[in-house]
N, C-alpha and C positions, 0 to 999 in steps of 0.2 A: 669366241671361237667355239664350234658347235665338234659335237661329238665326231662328224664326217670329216671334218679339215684336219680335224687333231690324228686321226687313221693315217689320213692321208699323207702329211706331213711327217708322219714317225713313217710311214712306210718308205718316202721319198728321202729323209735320213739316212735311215740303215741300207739303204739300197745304196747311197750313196759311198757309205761306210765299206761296204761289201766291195764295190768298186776298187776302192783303196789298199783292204787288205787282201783282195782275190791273186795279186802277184806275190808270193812269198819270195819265192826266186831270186828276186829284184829287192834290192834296200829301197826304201823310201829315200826320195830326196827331201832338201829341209825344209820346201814349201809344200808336201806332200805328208810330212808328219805335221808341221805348223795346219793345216787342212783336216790330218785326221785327225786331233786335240780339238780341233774347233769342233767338227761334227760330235764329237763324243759328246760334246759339253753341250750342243744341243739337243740333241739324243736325250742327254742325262734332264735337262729342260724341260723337253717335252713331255716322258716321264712324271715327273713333279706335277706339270699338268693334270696328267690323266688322274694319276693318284689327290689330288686335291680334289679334284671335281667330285669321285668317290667318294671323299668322305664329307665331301659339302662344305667344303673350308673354304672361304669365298678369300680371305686374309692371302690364304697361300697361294691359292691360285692366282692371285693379281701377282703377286713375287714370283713367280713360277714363268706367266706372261711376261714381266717387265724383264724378267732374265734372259727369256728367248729372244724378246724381241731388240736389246740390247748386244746378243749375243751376234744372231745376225745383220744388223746393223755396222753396229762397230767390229764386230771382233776378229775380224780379216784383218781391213786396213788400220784400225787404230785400237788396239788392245790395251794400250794405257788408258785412254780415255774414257774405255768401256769402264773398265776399274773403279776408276774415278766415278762415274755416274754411279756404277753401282751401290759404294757405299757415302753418296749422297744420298741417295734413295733408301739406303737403311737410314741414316738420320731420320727422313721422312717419317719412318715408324713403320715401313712395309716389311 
């Protein structure tokens, strides 16, 4: 993931984010908070990213990657299962 996608992606995020929290008015519903916890936690992913890349941590940046990319993968429809990968993949040693 090059420096362009990685903007692009945190911009299409938080935009998304902003979406979400732009009605205060209104409560969230549960698939509407369950949505904004996920985006956060992408958000929070993507992040990791940028800052790895920075300091040239090749280690964290791939943990960084596999968390996003697990994130959105799984973390809608199957949030146990994301879990689950996840720390199989810390076994891994990532």
């Amino acid at each position: 993931m090059n420096e362009d996608e990685l903007e692009t992606l945190i911009r299409e995020v938080s935009e998304q984010l902003g979406q979400l929290t732009a009605r205060p008015e209104k409560s969230l519903s549960r698939e509407e908070r369950k949505r904004k916890v996920l985006l956060q936690a992408r958000g929070a992913a993507l992040d990791r990213i940028k800052q790895a890349k920075e300091k040239g941590s090749l280690n964290q940046e791939v943990r960084a990657c596999l968390d996003y990319a697990l994130l959105t993968e799984y973390g809608e429809k199957h949030p146990l299962l994301m879990n689950f990968m996840k720390s199989q993949i810390g076994l891994w040693g990532f």
